[in-house]
Every structure is written in structure tokens, then in C-alpha cells.
DONU-433515 format. One record per residue: residue in one letter; x, y, z of N, C-alpha, C in turn. Coordinates in steps of 0.2 Angstrom, whole numbers, plus 2048, in hexadecimal, padded with zeros to 3 digits. Example, Ala and Ser with C-alpha at 12.3 -4.5 7.8 and 13.67 -1.06 7.14 Angstrom:
BEGIN
a8427E482783E7EA8278427F0827/s8407F58238447FB824840800827/
***
This chain:
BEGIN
x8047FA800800800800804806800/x80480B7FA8068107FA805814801/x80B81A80380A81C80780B823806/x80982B809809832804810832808/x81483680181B83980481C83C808/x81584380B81584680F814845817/x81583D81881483A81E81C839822/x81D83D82782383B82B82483482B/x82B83282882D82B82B829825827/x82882782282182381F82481C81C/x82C81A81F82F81381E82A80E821/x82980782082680482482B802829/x82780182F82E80283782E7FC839/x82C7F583582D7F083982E7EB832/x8387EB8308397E782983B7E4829/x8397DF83083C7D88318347D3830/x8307D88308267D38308227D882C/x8247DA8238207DE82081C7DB81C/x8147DE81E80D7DC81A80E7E2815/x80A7E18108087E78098037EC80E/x7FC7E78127F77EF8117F97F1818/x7FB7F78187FB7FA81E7FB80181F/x7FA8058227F780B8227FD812827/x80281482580581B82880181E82C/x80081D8337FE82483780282B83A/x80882983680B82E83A808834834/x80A83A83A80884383680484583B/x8018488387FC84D83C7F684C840/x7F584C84A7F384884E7F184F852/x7E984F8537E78528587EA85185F/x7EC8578627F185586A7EE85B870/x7F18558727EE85B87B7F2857880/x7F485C8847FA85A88C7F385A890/x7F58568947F185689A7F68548A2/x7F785A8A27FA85B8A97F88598AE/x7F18588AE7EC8558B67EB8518B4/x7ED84B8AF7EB8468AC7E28458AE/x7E08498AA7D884B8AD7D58498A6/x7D784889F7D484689A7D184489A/x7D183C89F7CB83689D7C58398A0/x7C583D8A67C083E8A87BD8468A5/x7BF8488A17BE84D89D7BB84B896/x7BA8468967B984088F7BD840889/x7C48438897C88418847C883D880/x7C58368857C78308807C182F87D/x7BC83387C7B683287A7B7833872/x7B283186D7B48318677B3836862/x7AF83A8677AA8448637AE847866/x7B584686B7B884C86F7BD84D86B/x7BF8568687C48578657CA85A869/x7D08588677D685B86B7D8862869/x7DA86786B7DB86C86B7E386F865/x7E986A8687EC86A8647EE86685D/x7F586985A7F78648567FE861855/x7FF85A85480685885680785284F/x80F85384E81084C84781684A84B/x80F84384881283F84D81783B847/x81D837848820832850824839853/x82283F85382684385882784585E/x82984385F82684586982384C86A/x81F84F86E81E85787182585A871/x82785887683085B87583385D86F/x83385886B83685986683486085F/x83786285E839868858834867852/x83586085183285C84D82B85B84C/x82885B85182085A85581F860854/x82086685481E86C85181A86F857/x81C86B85C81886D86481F86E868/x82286B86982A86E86C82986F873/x82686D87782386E87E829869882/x82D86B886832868888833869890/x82C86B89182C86B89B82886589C/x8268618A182585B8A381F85A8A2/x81A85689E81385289E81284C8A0/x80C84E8A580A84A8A88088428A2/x80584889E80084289A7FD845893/x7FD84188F7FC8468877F6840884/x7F484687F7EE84187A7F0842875/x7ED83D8707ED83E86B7E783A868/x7E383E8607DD83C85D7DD83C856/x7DD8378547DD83984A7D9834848/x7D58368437D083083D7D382F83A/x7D28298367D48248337CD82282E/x7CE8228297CB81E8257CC816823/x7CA8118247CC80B8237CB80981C/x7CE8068167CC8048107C6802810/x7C280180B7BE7F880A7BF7F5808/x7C57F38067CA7ED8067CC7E880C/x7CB7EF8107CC7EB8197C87E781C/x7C27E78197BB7E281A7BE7DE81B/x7BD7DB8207BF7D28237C57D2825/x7C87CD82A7CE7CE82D7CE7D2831/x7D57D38327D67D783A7D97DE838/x7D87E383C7DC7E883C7E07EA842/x7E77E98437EB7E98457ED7F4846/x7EE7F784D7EF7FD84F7F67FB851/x7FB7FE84D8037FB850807803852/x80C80285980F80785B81780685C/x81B80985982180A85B825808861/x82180E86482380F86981F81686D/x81D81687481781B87681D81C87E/x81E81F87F82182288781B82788B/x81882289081A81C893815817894/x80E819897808815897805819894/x8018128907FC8158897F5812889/x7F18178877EA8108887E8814880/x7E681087E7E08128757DA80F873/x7D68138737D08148727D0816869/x7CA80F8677C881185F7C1813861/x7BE81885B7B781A85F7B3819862/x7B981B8687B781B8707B9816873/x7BB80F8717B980A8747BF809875/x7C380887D7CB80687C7CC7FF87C/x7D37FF8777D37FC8757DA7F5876/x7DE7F987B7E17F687E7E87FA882/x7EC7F68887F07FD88D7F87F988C/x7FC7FF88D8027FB88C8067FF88E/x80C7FC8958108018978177FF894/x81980489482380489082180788E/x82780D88B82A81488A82E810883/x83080A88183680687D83680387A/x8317FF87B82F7F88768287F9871/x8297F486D8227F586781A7F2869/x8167F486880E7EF86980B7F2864/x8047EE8648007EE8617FA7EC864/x7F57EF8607EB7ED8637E77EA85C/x7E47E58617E07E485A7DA7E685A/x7D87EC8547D27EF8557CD7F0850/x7CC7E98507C87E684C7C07E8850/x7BE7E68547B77E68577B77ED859/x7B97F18597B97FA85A7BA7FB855/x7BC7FA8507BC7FC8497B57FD844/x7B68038417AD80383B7AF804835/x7AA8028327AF8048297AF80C828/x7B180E8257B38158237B9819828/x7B581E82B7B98218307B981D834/x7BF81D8397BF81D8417C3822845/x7C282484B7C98288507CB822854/x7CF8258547D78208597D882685C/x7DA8268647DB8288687DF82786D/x7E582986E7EC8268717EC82B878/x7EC82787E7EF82C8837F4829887/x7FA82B88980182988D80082E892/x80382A89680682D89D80D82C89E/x8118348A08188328A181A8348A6/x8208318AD8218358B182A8338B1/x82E8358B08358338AF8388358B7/x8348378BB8368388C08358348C7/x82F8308C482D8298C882F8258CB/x8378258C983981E8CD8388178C8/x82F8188C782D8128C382D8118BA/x8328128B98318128B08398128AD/x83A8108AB8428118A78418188A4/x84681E8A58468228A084C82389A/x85181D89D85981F89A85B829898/x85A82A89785F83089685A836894/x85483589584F83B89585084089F/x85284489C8538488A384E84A8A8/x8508478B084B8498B384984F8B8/x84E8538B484E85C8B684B85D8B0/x8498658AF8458678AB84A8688A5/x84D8698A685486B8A085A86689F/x85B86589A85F86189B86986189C/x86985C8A087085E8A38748578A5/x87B8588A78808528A487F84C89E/x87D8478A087B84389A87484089A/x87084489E86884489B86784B898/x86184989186084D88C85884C88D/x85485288684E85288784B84F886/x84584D88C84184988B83A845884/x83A83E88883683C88082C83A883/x82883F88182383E88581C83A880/x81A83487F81483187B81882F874/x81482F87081682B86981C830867/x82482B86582882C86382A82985D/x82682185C82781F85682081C851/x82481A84C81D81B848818817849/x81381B84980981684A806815840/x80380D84280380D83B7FF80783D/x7FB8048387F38018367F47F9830/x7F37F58337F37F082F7EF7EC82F/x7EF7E88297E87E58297EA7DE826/x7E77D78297EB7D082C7E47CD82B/x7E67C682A7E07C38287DD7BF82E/x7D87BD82F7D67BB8357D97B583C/x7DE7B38377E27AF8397E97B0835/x7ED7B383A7F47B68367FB7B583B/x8007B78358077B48378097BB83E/x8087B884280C7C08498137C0848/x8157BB84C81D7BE84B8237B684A/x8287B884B82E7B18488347B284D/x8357AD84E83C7AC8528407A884E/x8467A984984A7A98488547A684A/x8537A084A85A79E84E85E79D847/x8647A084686879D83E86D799842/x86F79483D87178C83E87578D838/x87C78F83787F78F83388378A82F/x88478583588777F83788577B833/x87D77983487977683087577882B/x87777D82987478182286F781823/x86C78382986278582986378B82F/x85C78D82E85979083185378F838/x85378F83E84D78D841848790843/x84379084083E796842837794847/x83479884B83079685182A79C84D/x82579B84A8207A084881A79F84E/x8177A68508117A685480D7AB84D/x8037A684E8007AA84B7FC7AC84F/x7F87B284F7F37B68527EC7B584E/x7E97B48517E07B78507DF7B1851/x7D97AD84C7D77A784F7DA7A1851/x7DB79D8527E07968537DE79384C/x7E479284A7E778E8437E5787843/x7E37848417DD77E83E7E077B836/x7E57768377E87738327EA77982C/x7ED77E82C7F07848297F7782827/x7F87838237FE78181D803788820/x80B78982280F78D82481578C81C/x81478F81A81C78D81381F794815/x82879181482D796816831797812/x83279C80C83679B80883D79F808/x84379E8068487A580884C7A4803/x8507A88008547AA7FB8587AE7FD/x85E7AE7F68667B17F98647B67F3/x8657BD7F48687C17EB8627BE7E7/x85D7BF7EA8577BB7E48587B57E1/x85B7B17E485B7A87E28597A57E8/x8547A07E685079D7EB8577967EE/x8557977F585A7927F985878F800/x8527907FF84F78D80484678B803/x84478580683D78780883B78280D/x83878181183277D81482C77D815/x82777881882077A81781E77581F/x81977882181777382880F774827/x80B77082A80677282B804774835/x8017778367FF77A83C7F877B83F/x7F777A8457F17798477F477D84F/x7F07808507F27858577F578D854/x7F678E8597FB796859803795859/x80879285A80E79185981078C853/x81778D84F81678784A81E78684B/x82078284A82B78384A82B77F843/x83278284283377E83A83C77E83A/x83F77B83484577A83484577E82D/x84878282B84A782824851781822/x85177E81D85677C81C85B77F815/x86078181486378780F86878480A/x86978380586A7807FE8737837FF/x87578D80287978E80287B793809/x88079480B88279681188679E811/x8827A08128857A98118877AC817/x88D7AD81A88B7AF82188C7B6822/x8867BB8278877BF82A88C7C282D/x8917C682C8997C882F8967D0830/x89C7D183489C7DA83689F7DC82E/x89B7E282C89D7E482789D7E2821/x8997DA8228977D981B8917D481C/x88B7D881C8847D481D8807D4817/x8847CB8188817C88138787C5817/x8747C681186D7C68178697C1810/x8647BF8148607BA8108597BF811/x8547BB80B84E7BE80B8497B780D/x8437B981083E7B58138387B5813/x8357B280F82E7B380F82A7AE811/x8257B18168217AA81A8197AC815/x8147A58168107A681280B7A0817/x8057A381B80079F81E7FA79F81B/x7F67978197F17968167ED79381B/x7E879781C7E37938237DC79081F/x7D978B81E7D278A81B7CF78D81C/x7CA7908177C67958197C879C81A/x7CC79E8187D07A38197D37A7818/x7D47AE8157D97B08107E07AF813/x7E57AE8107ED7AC8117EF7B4814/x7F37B28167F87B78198017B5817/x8047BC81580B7BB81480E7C2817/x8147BE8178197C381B8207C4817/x8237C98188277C98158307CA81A/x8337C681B83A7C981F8417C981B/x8447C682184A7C68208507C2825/x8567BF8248587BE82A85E7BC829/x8667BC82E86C7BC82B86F7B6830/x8757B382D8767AB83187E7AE834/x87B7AD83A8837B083E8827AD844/x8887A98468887A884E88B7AC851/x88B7AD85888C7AF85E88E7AB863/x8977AC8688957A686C89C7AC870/x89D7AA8768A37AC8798A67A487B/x8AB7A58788B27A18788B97A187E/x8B879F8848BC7A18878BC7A988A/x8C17AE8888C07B48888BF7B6880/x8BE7B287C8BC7B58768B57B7873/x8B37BB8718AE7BC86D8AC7BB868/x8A97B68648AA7B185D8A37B585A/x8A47B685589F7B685189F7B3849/x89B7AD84989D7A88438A47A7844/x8A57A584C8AB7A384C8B17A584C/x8B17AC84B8B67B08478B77B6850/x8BB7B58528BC7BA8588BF7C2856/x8B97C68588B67CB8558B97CF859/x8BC7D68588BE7DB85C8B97E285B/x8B37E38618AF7E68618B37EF861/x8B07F185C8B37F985F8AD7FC85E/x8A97FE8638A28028628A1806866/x89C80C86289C81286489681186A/x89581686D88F81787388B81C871/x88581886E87F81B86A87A81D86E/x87982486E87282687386C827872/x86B82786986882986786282F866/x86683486986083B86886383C864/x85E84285F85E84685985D84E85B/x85F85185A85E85A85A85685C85B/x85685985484F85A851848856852/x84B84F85384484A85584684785D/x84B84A85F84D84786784E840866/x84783B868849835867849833863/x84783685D843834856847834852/x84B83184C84F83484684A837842/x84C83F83E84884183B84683F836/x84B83783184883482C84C82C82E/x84A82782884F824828855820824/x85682882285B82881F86482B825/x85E82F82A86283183186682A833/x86182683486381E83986681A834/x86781B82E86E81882A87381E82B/x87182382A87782882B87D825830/x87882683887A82683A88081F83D/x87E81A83788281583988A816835/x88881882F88B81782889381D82C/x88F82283089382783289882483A/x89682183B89881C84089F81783C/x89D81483A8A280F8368A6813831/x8A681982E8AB81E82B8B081F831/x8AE8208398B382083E8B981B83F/x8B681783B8BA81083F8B580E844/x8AE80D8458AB80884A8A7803846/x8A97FD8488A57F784589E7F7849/x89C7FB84E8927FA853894800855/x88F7FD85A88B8028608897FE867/x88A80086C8877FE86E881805871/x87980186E87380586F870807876/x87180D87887480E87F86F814884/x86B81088A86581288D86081588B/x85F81088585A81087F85880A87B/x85480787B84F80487484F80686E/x85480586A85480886584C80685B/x84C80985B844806857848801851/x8437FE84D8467F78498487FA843/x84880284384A80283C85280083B/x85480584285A80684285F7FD845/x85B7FA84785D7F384785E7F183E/x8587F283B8597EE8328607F4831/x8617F98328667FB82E86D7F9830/x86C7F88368727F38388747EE837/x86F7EB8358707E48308717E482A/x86E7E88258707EB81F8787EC81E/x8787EF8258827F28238877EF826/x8847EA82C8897E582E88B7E7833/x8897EC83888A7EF83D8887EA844/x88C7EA84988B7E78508877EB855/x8857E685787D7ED85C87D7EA864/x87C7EC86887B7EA86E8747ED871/x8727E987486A7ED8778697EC87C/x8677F187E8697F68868617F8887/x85D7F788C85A7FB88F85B800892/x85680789385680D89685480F89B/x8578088A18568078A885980E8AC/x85B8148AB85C8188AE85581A8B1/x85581B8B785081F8BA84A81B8BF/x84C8148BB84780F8BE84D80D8C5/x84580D8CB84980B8D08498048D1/x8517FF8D28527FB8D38537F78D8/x8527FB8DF8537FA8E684E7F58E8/x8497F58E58457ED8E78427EA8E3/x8407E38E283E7DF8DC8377E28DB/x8347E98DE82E7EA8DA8307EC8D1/x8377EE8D28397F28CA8367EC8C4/x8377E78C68367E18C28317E38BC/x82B7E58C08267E58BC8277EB8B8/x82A7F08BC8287F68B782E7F58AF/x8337EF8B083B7EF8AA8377E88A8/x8387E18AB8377DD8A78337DD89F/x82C7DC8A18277DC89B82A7DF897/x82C7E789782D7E98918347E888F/x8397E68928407E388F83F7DB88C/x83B7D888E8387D288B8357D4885/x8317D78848307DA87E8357DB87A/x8397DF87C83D7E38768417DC874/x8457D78788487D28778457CC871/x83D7CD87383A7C886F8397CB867/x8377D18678397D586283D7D485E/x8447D786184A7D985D8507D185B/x84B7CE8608507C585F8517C6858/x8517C48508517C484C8587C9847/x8587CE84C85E7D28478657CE84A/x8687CD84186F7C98428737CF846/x8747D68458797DC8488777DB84F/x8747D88528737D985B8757D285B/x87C7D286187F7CF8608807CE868/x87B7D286D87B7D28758777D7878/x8767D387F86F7D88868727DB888/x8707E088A8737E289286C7E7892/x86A7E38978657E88998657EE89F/x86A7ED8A286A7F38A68717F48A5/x8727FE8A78788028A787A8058AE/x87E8038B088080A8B58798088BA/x87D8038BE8748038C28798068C9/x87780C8CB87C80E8CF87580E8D4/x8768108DC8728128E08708178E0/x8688158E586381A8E386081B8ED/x8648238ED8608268F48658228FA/x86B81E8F78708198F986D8148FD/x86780F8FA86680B8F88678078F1/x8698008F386D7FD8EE8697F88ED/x86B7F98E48677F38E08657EE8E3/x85F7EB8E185F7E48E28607E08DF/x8647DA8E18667D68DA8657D28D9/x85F7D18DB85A7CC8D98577CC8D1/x8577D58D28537D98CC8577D68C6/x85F7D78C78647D98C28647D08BF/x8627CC8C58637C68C585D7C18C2/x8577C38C38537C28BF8527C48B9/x8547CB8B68547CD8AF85B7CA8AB/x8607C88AD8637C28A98627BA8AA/x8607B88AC85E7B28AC8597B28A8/x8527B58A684A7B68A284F7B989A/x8547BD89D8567BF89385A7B9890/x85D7B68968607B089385D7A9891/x8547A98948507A489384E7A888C/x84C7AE88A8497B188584D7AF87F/x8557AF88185A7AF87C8627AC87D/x8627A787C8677A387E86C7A3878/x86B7A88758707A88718767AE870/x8727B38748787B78748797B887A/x87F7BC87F8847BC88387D7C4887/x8807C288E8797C888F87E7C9896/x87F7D28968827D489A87E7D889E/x87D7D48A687A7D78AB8777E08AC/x87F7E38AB87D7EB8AD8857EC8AD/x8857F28A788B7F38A288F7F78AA/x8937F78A98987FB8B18987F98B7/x8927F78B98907F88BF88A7F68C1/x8877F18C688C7ED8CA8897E78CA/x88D7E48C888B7DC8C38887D78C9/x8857D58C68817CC8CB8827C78C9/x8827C68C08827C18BC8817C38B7/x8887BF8B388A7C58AE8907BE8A8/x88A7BF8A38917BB89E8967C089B/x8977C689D89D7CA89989D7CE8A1/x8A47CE8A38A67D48A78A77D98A4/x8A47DE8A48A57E68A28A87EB8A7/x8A97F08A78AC7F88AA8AA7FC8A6/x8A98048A88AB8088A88B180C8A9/x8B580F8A58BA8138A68BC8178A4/x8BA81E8A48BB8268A18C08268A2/x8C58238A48CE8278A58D082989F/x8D183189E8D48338978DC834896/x8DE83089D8E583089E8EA82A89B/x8ED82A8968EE8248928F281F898/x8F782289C8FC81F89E8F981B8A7/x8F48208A88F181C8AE8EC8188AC/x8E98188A68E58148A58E880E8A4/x8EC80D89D8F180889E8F68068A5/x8F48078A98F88048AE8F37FF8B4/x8ED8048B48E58018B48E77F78B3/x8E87F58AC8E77F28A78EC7ED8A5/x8F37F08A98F97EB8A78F97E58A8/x8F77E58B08FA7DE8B58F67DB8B2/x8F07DA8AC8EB7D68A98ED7D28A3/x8F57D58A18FA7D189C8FD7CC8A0/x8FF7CB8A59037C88A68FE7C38AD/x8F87C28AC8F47BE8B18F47C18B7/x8F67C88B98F37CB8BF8EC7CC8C0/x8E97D08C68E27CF8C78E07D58C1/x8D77D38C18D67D78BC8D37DE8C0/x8D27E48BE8D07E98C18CA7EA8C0/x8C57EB8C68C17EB8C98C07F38CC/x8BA7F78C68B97FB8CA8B47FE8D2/x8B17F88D48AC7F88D98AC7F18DD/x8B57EE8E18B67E78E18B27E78E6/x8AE7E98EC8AB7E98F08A27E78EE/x8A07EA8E889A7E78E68987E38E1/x89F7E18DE89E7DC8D78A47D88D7/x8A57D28D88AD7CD8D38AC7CA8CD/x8B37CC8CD8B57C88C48B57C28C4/x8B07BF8C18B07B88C08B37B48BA/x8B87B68B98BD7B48B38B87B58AB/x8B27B98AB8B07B88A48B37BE89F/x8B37BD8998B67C28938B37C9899/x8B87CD8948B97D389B8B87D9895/x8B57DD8938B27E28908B37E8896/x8B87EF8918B67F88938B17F888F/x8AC7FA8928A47FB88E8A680288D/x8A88048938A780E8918AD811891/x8AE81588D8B581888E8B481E88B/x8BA82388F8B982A88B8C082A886/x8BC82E8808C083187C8C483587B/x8C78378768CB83E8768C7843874/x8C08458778BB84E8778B8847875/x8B58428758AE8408728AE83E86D/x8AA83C8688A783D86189F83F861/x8A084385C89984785B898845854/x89384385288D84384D88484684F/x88084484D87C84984B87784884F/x87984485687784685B87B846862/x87784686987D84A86E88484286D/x88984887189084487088E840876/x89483A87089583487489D832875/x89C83187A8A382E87B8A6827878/x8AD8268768B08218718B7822874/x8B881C8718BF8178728BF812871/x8C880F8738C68078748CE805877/x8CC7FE87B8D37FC87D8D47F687E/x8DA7F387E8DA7ED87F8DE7EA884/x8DA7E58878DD7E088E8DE7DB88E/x8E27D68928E17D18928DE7CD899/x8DA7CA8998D87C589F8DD7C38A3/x8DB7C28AA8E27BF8AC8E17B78A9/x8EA7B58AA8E87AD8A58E67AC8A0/x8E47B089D8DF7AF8998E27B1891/x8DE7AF88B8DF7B28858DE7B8883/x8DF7BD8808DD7C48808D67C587C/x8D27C68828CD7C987E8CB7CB878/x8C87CC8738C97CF86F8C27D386C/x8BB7D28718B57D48728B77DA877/x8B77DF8738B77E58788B27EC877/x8B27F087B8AA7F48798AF7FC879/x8AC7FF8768AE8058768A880B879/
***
């Protein structure tokens, strides 16, 4: 389905699971702040009630870009816009999908809500089928934000009115793109993806959504460079289906050279119109070897930048995305092979374009803010870091977790580590493929990579830090009183540069060094 030029960001946001009919919502959305969060009782969500302002969305309030630019603290915002549904969409489902919405969200289709969903980071969707009417309908979105709460991750959105040290301005309601699709009563949701390079296949886990699947035919087809090289077929009865696929030729995945396959899945349900999807997906292992860090085997020397992802102009937003390639292409002209994606959820476009260019990625939660000090945080980080994991599993360039940064004390009250200990154990049952580090610097529980922090811009005391680490001395530990080195691959995650590097959003700090474990072989996975 064509989409008009004049829609911000009018790519489609999700091109690892791409349908034909779908529908751009982003652009121009009636808006209203509600500072006394008094809306619903005000009847905003009602379907006759119009809002006062105007806002183009996926840009936050805050943002320049949003043509609203309001940058002191909301409680709560709205937002309202019609839709016209084709008559093509007769039958089947219509699917209401969001990027991303900071932080609680509820939506209401003419009038009638339609479903709530808290996280500020990760993607959902409602199905809004039975509140749905042909012709027009309003959709109506209201989020609640409070980055001051203690309760919500805000990673680097500031909790003073201005921004100051390394928190910048905040991101308040829809920051990435709303958009509409239309599925057939029984349809493909989503795929889990394990590549098998070894044995030349692919192993895939499909779940469908709407009615339960009743002897339905799943075929998987995949090709290299447009030659076909793969297929299978299963039949399926229920909502889950696993398959093996099997591949004629073996192309691997490498940093800087993503070679990728294309994949098209195709479900036939009796009685039913077929549904297909279109992906993609790249054959690369992952493994830590000793102190080494293998990729396809090949012990990789990570050199990557500390991506924070704000923009001038869209804050959290890239103002196209041609930016979120920009910004990688402008990364590897440095000398950096990744990133690691940092007190941020970064959205899936900028994950495909990392896979397009062969870029290494790490993904990090924007656990700043959230209080850690008791296992009630669970609720508020889990769910939606489980989310993003289940999501983003499939990009070959993400090559590792770490869900929490810099978990320092809070009111000098200390983490719990039940929290930090719980959240890797659930990423490592979600994903047992890749290396998942507890909490980058500080202060480890359980940790398959030991990391640090090190700003020393002084070369000669730094390396001296580092020395006794060549010749089997002890490793340096900067907090030995509330974490030990357990002999695993030993990672400087942070380091400072010489003045930073700046691209075309706020500066990041860069570098890189190298150590050797005590006894050990020299690492050669290292983070910058």
C-alpha cells in the first residue's frame, strides 16, 4: 500500500515482519497536555471530544520536530485522529501498532478502549477489530509520564527541568511510528529465528494470532541474491508451529560484510484467506571461548562507540531514516565496527540497518531512574525488557544483553540483587544464545562478561591500572568490595576519549584498550 510522501518517517518500522496493506499514521494528531491528568474524567477519551492542539507525530512534545516543543514536565498528553479504514479491509483483523509510547498508554477506537500497555521502550499492538466501523473511526491515545517516579526506566531523559551532565531532554508519549494493518483472521504474529550454520539450516519457532490454526499449511521459503535456497512446509494445528529449514548454500554473516538471506513465510488456513509475510535473516554464531569472543568462530575485536541516541531535532526520534543509516555509516568512517546501544531501546529500523551494513550492536536497557533497591522494580523493567528481547531476537548485528548500566545507589540504599539476578537468568532463558552482561560497570551479581568503567584520560596511569593483567597478576577491580572477578572475558565497556566524538547528536565518549586476563589468553572482545 502506497504511502503519501508527506508523512514523517513514512518507511515501514517493522522489516523484519512486512505485510503489503498497512496504513501510516504518523503526521498530524490532535494533542492536549494534561497536567492534572483529569482527561478521562473530562471525557477526552470520548469519541465527539475534540483536542485543542496540534502535534506530528512519531515526535515527542519536546521535540522541535512535533512543532509543539514544550520541554517542562507532563503529567499526561492526548492524542486524537480519524482514520478511514479501506473496504478492502472488510474481513479479518485490524491490527493498531506502536513503536514505542513513553510511558503508560491506554487507546480508545470510537470510544471504546482498546487496550493498556506500560513501557516507555518496547513495541505493541491492539487488536481493534470489534471497536472498529467501516469508513471513519478515532483512535485516541493517552500516556502517562513521570521520569521522576522512581517507577519507570527513563535512561538519559533528565529529571531536572533542563538538561544537565549526561541527562538530556526529555521524551514524553508517541516517539515512534503508529501505523494500521490489516491480517487475516488467522495470521502469521511473529518468528523466532536460531541460524545453524553448521548444519546449513535455519530453526524457526512461528506463533499465530487470531483464531487457533486448524490443520493450516505454514511453507518457508528463503533465497540468497534472488536464488532460491531454501524451503519447507509443515502443517499446523494450534497457535505455535517449529520447523527446520534447511539451505542448499551457506553465506555467513561477518562484521562488515552482511551477507543476509531473504524469507518469505506463507499461511493457508481452510476457509480462510492466506496470509504472508515478508523477512529476512543472517547465519552468524556467537559464543565466548575462553576469554575470547567468537563470532562464526572467528575471535572478533569489538571497537564500539557509546550510542545515546538523541537528535537536535527529533530528541529521541531520527528525523528520517536515512539519519539512522547516517548515523552508522558515519560511525564505521571512524574506525568503529558497533555500538553499544546505550540507556536506550533503540527502534528496529536502526537494528535492519545494522544488519544491512554489518555493524555489531549491544542492547541495553534505560534502567536509569528506576529504583532497584527492592524486587518491587521487577515489575516495573521486566515485562517490557522481555519484550524488547523477544522482539529484537532475530537481528544478526545484536550480538549481546545487558540490561542494566551503572546501577549505582539510590538515597544510599543498595541494589538488590536479586533484581539484577533475576533479570539475567529470564534474558538467558529468553536467549541462550547470546552472552548477557548483568549491569555494564557496576555492580555485578551474575555476569557472563566482566566489564568496567574507566574515564582515566591519563595514558600512563591508566596503563599501569592494566599491566599486572599481562603477566597473570590480579585483575583490577574497580568496586572489589561489592563485586569479584570471576575469571570471565573481562571487557572496558566505557572509556574516555581524547574531547569525545561528536556526530549529529549529543557527544559520546570513545576509545579502546587492550588487556590481558590474568592466565589467561588476551581477550580480544573489548568495548569502547
Amino acid at each position: 500500500m502506497t504511502q503519501p510522501t508527506s508523512v514523517p518517517r513514512p518507511e515501514y518500522p517493522r522489516p523484519q515482519w512486512v505485510r503489503p496493506e498497512w496504513i501510516n499514521l504518523n503526521g498530524p494528531w490532535q494533542f492536549e497536555i494534561d497536567h492534572g491528568k483529569s482527561g478521562k474524567e473530562s471525557g477526552y477519551a470520548e469519541a465527539g471530544r475534540e483536542l485543542s492542539g496540534t502535534i506530528t507525530v512519531p515526535f515527542a512534545p519536546e521535540s522541535k520536530l512535533s512543532g509543539v516543543e514544550y520541554k517542562d514536565f507532563m503529567a499526561a498528553v492526548w492524542y486524537r485522529r480519524e482514520v478511514t479504514l479501506p473496504e478492502s479491509w472488510q474481513g479479518g483483523r485490524v491490527l493498531l501498532h506502536f513503536g514505542a509510547v513513553d510511558y503508560e498508554t491506554e487507546v480508545w477506537v470510537n470510544g471504546v478502549s482498546v487496550g493498556k500497555h506500560r513501557g516507555g521502550y518496547s513495541s505493541f499492538s491492539f487488536d481493534m477489530t470489534s471497536a472498529a466501523t467501516p469508513g471513519v473511526n478515532i483512535i485516541t491515545v493517552y500516556a502517562e509520564d513521570d521520569v521522576r517516579s522512581g517507577r519507570q526506566p527513563r535512561g538519559k531523559q533528565s529529571e531536572r527541568l533542563y538538561s544537565h551532565g549526561c541527562d538530556y531532554t526529555r521524551t514524553t508519549g508517541i516517539w515512534q511510528t503508529v501505523w494500521l494493518e490489516h491480517v487475516p483472521a488467522t495470521y502469521l504474529s511473529s518468528m523466532k529465528l536460531i541460524a545453524d550454520p553448521d548444519n546449513a539450516s535455519a530453526h524457526l519457532t512461528v506463533k499465530l494470532g487470531g483464531n487457533p490454526a486448524s490443520q493450516a499449511k505454514l511453507a518457508v521459503t528463503a533465497s540468497y541474491e534472488g536464488k532460491p535456497v531454501g524451503a519447507a512446509e509443515i502443517v499446523v494445528s494450534g497457535s505455535t508451529a517449529q520447523l527446520a529449514l534447511p539451505l542448499s548454500e551457506v553465506h555467513l554473516w561477518e562484521p562488515g560484510n552482511a551477507r543476509l538471506y531473504d524469507l518469505t513465510l506463507t499461511l493457508q488456513v481452510p476457509g480462510e484467506a492466506g496470509d504472508e509475510v515478508q523477512s529476512y535473516f543472517g547465519l552468524r554464531t556467537v559464543r565466548l571461548d575462553g576469554m575470547a569472543f567468537r563470532i562464526n568462530e572467528k575471535s572478533v575485536f569489538q571497537r564500539l562507540v557509546l550510542d545515546q541516541g538523541f537528535y537536535p531535532d527529533g530528541v529521541y526520534t531520527a528525523p528520517t531514516d536515512d539519519d539512522l543509516r547516517r548515523d552508522i555509516e558515519l560511525s564505521m568512517a571512524m574506525g568503529f565496527n558497533g555500538a553499544r546501544l546505550h540507556e536506550k531501546i533503540f527502534e528496529p529500523r536502526f537494528l535492519y540497518w545494522a544488519d544491512k551494513l554489518g555493524y555489531l550492536v549491544w542492547g541495553e536497557h534505560a534502567n536509569w531512574g528506576l529504583d532497584i533497591t527492592t524486587a518491587a522494580s521487577i515489575a516495573h523493567f521486566l515485562p517490557e525488557w522481555m519484550e524488547a528481547v523477544e522482539r529484537d531476537f532475530n537481528h544478526p548485528a545484536l550480538i549481546g544483553w545487558c540490561p542494566f548500566n551503572e546501577t549505582w545507589d539510590r538515597d544510599g540504599a543498595k541494589q538488590d540483587n536479586d533484581v539484577l539476578r533475576i533479570i539475567y537468568e529470564e534474558t538467558k532463558r529468553i536467549d541462550p544464545t547470546r552472552p548477557v552482561i548483568d549491569t555494564s560497570g557496576n555492580f555485578h551479581v551474575v555476569t557472563d562478561i566482566f566489564d568496567l568503567h574507566d574515564y582515566d584520560q591519563n595514558p600512563e596511569t591508566f596503563r599501569a591500572r592494566y599491566e599486572p593483567m599481562k603477566t597473570g597478576g590480579e585483575a583490577f577491580n574497580t568496586f572489589p568490595n561489592r563485586q569479584q572477578y570471576g575469571g570471565q572475558p573481562y571487557f572496558i565497556a566505557n572509556m574516555a576519549g581524547s574531547g569525545g566524538i561528536r556526530s549529529r547528536r549529543t557527544t559520546n565518549r570513545g576509545g579502546t584498550a587492550t588487556v590481558r586476563p590474568p592466565r589467561k589468553r588476551s581477550s580480544r572482545a573489548m568495548r569502547a
